[in-house]
C-alpha positions as CSV (number, residue, x, y, z in Angstrom):
1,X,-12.2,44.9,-20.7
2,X,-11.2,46.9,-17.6
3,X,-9.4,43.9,-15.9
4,X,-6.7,41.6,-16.1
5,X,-8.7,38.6,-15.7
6,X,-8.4,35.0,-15.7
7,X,-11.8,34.8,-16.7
8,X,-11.1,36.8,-19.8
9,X,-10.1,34.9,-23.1
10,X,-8.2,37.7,-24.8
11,X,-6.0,37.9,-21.1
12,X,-5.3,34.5,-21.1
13,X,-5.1,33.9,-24.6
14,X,-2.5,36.3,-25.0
15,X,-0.4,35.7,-21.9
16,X,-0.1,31.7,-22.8
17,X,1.0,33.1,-26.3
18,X,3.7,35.8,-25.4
19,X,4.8,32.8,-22.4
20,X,5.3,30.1,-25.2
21,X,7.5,33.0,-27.1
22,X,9.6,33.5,-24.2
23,X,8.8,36.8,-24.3
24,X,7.8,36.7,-20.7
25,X,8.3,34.3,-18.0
26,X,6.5,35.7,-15.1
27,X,2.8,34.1,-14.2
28,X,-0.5,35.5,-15.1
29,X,-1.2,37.4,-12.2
30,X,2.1,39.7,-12.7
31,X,2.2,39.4,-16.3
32,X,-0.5,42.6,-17.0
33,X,1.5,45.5,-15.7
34,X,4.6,44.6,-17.3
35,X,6.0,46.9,-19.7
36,X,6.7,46.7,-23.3
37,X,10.1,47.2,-22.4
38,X,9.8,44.2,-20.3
39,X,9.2,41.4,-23.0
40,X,12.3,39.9,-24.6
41,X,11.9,41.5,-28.4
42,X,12.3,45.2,-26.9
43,X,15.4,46.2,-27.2
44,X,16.0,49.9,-25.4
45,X,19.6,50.4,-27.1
46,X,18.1,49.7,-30.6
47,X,16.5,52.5,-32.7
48,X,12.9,52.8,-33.2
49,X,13.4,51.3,-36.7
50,X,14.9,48.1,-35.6
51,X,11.9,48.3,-32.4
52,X,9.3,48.8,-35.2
53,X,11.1,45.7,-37.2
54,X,10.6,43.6,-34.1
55,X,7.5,44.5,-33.2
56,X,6.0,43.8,-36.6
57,X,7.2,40.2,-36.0
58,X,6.0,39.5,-32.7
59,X,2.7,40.9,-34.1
60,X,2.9,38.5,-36.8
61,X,3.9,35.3,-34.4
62,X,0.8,36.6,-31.9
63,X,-1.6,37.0,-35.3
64,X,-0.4,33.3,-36.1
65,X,-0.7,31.9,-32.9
66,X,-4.2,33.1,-32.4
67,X,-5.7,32.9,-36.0
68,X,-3.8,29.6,-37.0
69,X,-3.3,28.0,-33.3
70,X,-6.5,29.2,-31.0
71,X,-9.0,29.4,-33.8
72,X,-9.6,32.7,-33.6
73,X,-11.5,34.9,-36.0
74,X,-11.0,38.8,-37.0
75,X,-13.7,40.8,-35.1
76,X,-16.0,43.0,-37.7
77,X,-14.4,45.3,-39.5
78,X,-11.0,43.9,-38.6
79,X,-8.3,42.4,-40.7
80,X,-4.8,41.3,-41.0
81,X,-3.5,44.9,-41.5
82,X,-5.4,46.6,-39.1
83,X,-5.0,44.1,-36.0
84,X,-1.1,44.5,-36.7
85,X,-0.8,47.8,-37.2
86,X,-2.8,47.7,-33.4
87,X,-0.4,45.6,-32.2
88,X,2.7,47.1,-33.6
89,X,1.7,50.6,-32.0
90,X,1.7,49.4,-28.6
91,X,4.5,46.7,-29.0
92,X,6.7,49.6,-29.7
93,X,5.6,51.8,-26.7
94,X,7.5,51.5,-24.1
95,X,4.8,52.5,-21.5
96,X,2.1,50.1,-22.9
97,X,1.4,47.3,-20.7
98,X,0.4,43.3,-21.7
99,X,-2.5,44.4,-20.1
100,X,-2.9,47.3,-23.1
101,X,-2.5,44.6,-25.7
102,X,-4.9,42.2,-23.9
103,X,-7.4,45.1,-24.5
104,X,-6.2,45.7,-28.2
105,X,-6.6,42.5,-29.2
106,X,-9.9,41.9,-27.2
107,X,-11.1,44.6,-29.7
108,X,-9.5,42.6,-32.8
109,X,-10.1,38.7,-32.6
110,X,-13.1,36.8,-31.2
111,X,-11.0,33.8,-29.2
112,X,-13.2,30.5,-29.4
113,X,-15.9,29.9,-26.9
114,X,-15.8,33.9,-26.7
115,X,-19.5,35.1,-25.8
116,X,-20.1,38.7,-27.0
């Protein structure tokens, strides 16, 4: 998945998700270059513990929202544990970009409707 796309369900999938959270409030079109540091959860004064902490969570509400909300399923050889541990990794870099975790979890959950 090169681009930030509309037409993509794991861009739009995840930007509606991480909108409903608050954890962005800018439209679609911007919302692939922002930062990590840019979502609400990352907090730059906190230590990479408390980062780490937070991250895990939002991994866990994006997990829910998708698996529980969307309908989506674990790509092959995915699971629980490995799409969060994905997530958490670049939730906690400050450099990543939405963008980034579009790509992750393009790799981790087939989104309904999704052809492959």
């Amino acid at each position: 998945m090169p681009d930030w796309s509309k037409n993509n369900r794991a861009c739009t999938t995840l930007w509606t998700t991480l909108s409903s959270m608050q954890q962005l409030s800018t439209n679609f079109r911007e919302s692939g270059e922002l930062t990590m540091s840019d979502l609400t959860f990352f907090n730059t004064l906190g230590s990479s513990e408390l980062r780490k902490q937070q991250a895990k969570i939002v991994a866990d509400q994006i997990d829910n929202a998708f698996r529980i909300g969307r309908g989506a399923k674990y790509e092959q050889g995915v699971d629980r544990t490995k799409a969060m541990d994905e997530m958490v990794k670049i939730l906690t870099d400050e450099t990543k970009t939405v963008k980034d975790l579009a790509v992750n979890v393009d790799e981790s959950y087939n989104f309904w409707g999704e052809v492959k």
